[in-house]
KOLMIMAR-652334 format. One record per residue (C-alpha): x, y, z. Coordinates in steps of 0.001 Angstrom, whole numbers, plus 500000, padded with zeros to 6 digits. Example, Ala and Ser with C-alpha at 12.3 -4.5 7.8 and 13.67 -1.06 7.14 Angstrom:
512300495500507800;513670498940507140;
//
This chain:
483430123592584819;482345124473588420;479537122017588274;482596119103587390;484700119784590236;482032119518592646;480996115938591339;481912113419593639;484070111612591396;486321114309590829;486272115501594807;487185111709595647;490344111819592918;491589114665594612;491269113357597907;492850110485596916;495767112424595314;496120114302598578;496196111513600655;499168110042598372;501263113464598545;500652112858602848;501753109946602906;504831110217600903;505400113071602876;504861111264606273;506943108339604692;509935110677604040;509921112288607838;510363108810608772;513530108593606697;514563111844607891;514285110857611243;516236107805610927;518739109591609398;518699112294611781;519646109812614544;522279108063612525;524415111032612036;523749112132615295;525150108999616682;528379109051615117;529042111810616411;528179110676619849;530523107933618907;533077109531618409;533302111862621536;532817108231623346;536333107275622174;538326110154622262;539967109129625558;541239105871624558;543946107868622489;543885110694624610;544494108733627735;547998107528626362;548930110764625524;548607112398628454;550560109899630018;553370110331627600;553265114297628099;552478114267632386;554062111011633239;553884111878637322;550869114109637194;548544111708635170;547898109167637660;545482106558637403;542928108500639959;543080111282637484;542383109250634697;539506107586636033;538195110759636901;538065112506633643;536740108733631901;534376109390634494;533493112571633835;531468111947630706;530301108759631914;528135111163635190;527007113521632952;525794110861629890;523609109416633245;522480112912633937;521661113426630138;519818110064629419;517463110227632493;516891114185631874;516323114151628469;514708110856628235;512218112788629936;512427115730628032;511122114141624847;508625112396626317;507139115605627034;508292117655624853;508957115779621883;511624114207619947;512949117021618360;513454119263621348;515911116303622958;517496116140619687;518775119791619296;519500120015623279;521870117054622822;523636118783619554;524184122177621437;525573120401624257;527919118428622675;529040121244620587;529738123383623557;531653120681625676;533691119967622545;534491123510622507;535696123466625996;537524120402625444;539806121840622369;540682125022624224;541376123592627772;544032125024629781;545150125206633570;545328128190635422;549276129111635118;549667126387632735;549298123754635770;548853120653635123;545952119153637434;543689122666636730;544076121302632628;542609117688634019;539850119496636132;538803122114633000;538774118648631245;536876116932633735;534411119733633698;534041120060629633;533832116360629221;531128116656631849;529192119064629501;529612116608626535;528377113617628501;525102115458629069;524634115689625583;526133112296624362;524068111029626993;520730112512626136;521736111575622343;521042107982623332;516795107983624440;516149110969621734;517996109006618636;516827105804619753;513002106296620690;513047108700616765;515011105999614970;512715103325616547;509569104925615469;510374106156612418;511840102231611186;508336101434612948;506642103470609971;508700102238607234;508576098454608029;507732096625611286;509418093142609590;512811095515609123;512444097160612303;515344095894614365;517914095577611303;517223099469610073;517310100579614037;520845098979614536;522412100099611391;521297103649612454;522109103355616116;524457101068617586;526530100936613771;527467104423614334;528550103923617737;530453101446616810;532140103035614059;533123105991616216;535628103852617684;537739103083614472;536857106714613404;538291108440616766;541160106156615938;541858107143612301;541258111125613057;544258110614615535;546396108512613503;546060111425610625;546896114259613110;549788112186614479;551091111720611056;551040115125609904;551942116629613048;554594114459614444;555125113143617956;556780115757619423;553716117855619209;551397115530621249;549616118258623007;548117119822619056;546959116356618079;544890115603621150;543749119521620433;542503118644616957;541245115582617678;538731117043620380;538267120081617521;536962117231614773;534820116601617558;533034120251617039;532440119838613531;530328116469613592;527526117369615521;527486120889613547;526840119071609984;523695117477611247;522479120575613352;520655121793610485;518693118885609430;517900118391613294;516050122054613082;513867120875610327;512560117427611427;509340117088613065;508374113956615973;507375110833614950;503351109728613795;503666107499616482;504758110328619074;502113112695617550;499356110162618628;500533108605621834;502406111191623409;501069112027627319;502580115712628011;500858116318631151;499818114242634241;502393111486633107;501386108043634951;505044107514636359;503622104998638972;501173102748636687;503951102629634289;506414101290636817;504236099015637911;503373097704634439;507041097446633201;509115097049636257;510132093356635341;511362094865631786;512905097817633099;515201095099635031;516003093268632064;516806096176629677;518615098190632518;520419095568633899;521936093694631010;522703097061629673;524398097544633384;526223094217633133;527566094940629773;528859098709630024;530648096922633356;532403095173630868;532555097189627812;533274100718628929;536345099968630821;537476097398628460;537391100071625720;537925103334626746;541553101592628363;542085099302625956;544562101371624091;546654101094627911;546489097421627707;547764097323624333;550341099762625272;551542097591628191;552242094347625470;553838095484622704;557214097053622352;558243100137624040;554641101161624192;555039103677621155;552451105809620475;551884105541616781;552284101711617003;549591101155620121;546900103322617533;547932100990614844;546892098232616656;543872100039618618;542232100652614955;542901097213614011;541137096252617287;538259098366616479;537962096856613094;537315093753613873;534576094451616539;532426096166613650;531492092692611616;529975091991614960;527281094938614632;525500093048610935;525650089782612147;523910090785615313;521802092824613057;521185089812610595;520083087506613536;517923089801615372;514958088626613750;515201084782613426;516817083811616479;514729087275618387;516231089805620694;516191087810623423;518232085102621911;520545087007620041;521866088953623554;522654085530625259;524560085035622394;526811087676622471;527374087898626296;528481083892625505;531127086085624130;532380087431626776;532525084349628870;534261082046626162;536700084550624895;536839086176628534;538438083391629826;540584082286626442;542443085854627111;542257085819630942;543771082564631889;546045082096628974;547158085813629634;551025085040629265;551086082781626313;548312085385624228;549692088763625089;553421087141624022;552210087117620042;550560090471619708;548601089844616665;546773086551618575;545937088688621587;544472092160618997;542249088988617216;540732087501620446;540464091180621933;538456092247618722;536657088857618556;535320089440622112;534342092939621573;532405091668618175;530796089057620131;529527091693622685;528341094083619304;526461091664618386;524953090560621365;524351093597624037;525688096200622196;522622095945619288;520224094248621928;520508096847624939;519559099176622149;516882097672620586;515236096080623669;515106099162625595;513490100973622484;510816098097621908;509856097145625430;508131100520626340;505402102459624690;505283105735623024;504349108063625934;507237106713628359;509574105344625750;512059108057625845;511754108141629861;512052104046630063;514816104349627483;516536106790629138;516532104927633082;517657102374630931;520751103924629400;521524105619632464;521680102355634666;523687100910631866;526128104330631943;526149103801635924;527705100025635662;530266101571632720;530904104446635898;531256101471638247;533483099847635778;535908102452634836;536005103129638356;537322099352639734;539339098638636206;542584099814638171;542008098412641522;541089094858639857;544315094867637800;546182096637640957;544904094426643822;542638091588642950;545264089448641298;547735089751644984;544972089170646785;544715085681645477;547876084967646471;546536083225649483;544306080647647401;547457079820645566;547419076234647428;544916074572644704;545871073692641210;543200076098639821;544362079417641323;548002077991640403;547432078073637305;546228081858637542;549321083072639273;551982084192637372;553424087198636734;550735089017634860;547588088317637300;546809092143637049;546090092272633788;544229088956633376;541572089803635840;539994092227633961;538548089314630990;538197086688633575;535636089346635512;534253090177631885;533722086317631458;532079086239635137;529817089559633812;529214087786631072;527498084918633008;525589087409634927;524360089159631555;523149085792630303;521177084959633476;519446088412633608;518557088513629979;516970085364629987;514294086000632887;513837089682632407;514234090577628885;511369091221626798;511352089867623282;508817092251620798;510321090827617868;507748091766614462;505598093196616857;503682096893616263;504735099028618515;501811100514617910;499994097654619893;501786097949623261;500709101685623212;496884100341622596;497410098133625506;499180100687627630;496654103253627239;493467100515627871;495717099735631032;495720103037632329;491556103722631661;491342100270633511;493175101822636482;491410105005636348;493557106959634907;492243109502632352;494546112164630645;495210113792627427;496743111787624289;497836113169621600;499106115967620368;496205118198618795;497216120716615936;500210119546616005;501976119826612433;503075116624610602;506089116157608412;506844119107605977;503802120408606860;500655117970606877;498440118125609556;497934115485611896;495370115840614751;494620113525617670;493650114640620958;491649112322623016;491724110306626661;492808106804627253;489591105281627526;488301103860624221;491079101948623473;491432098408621580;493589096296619647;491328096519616726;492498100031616453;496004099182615285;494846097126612136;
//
């Protein structure tokens, strides 16, 4: 019997039985991963839109004290700290690994929502509740922030492993579809509180809405703990001596195309959404509360279709393509809304359609694209990094944007009062120029997005990304640069071993067949 299992048949079965158990085991960490970032995201999501809701409330409950400075400034608020989150934990699980960003994110979000539900002002005032709000939404930006290079560079690698053909389809359906569907979710958590609790008790529902908030990123805590990083992570990753420099020479013109459009869009999208709920406030009757969330999770509903078709052309028209497309959006439907203000906003359903239709178009476009580009363009040991400069210059313009929404519909309209001599800007002054300049300067950012994207962009669609990091690391060795890659020992998923520790030199593309 001893003699039989030492034949060579019977050693080879075995090893080939192994080797099947691995990579079913490697196969489901993938899924796990992807998974892992999906649920993650909603969550992120969610927290995202809480203030569209929230805003109108606490302008019904502090009509003098909730100015428009102070709601810019708690927008804001999460808008600085997802920039401070995407840059420092882009980093972070670069060196560190995917998994460490991931559970960083999930605490913080968890503690900011915490902060968020129990918020008070010192003797009940007013402006110290907006400043402890300003502060806890703060705290959840850094994790909603850092959400977006950890989930993205895991989701990315993981669909990577499972099927390059599929790779941009699974990676939006796990990413940017959960974003997306925060919106309408935000929405319908409100719309239940509101209904159960009534409106004279505004001040619980915006309390249990930012509660919800707390139990999201708790269910997925768990499952976080227990994934591992990514095969492709395990073999590429550069934990010390990082080559900031070589790498920013090498992907500079990308890192303008993926950081840019995503700066052009969150101009746009960012203010456009998290005030949208003000806008529809400000056309329909008496501005009621229950009525403007009606409408708000109509509005969100019909920006969703926009996240499968985007999904379903990624591949034949390519990235590049398909994120023209959608900032087209902007600039058609941009200026359908903007100079036909009057006539649109007077039937309400017309002006929720071409709202919704504009925020589908930029779903499909930039909202997948940014995404996807920005985890495609960059290889495995700066992918979280790159990501994360990305996200952060595309949180900056949504800063920006939030920032200027009020003074453009304030200011820029009257100031055109001085053009008013030619027929065009006649036709743009009327009573409602404040609100019409924000989609005619979506349409104009829209322009701008399509320009950018098309000469900076990268387009890696069906390509391994295991090939860029075979040409990144025979880059480096061709500028001298030798360093560790690779993690070795490090454990794969549930518990295979997977061991690479080498330099950059030695490098080729016939490595990646």
């Amino acid at each position: 019997m001893d003699d039989m299992q030492g034949t060579p048949a019977l050693q080879d079965l075995v090893s080939t039985r192994r080797s099947d158990r691995v990579a079913r085991k490697v196969t489901l960490g993938a899924y796990m991963a992807i998974a892992a970032s999906a649920f993650g995201l909603i969550s992120d999501g969610y927290h995202n839109n809480l203030m569209t809701m929230t805003n109108v409330v606490f302008k019904k409950l502090y009509p003098t004290e909730y100015t428009s400075n102070v709601s810019t400034r708690v927008s804001n608020a999460m808008l600085v700290g997802e920039v401070i989150g995407q840059v420092f934990v882009g980093i972070l699980c670069d060196r560190h690994g995917r998994k460490s960003g991931l559970v960083m994110t999930t605490l913080l979000i968890i503690v900011g929502a915490i902060l968020c539900t129990v918020a008070h002002g010192a003797h009940g005032g007013a402006q110290s509740l907006f400043w402890f709000m300003t502060i806890a939404r703060g705290v959840t930006g850094v994790g909603a922030g850092g959400e977006y290079p950890a989930s993205s560079t895991s989701a990315s690698e993981g669909a990577n492993e499972t099927s390059i053909e599929k790779r941009g389809p699974v990676f939006i359906m796990v990413t940017d579809l959960p974003l997306v569907c925060g919106g309408p979710l935000a929405v319908s958590v409100f719309l239940i509180v509101l209904s159960a609790a009534g409106q004279a008790h505004l001040e619980t529902i915006w309390r249990v809405c930012f509660g919800v908030g707390i139990a999201l990123p708790m269910t997925v805590f768990y499952f976080r703990m227990r994934m591992l990083n990514s095969k492709l992570y395990r073999e590429g990753a550069i934990r010390r001596r990082v080559p900031y420099w070589l790498s920013l020479k090498r992907y500079w013109k990308a890192l303008i195309g993926t950081g840019g459009s995503w700066f052009l869009f969150d101009f746009i999208f960012y203010p456009n959404g998290i005030f949208s709920a003000s806008i529809i406030s400000s056309v329909i009757k008496d501005g009621d509360v229950k009525a403007t969330a009606e409408w708000q999770l109509l509005l969100g509903a019909i920006a969703i279709p926009g996240v499968f078709v985007g999904a379903l052309l990624c591949n034949p028209l390519g990235r590049r393509n398909t994120m023209i497309l959608g900032f087209s959006g902007y600039v058609i439907f941009g200026l359908i809304i903007g100079i036909g203000y009057d006539k649109v906003t007077r039937i309400v359903p017309l002006f929720i359609v071409l709202y919704g239709l504009m925020t589908s178009m930029s779903n499909l476009g930039p909202g997948n694209m940014t995404l996807l580009t920005s985890a495609e363009s960059y290889p495995t040991p700066i992918r979280g990094t790159f990501f994360g400069l990305s996200a952060a210059l595309g949180k900056a313009g949504a800063a920006v944007g939030t920032e200027v929404f009020t003074p453009i519909q304030d200011n820029l309209g009257k100031r055109c009062e001085m053009f008013t001599h030619t027929f065009a800007m006649r036709i743009l002054m009327d009573s409602s120029l404040t609100r019409r300049w924000t989609f005619i300067v979506a349409a104009i950012f829209g322009a701008l997005g399509i320009l950018v994207t098309y000469l900076f962009v990268p387009d890696m669609t069906g390509i391994d990304l295991a090939l860029e990091d075979t040409r990144f690391l025979r880059y480096l060795a061709e500028n001298g640069w030798d360093g560790d890659v690779g993690i070795a020992g490090d454990t794969g998923p549930l518990g295979t071993e997977e061991v690479k520790s080498g330099s950059s030199k030695g490098y080729d593309d016939e490595e990646v067949a």
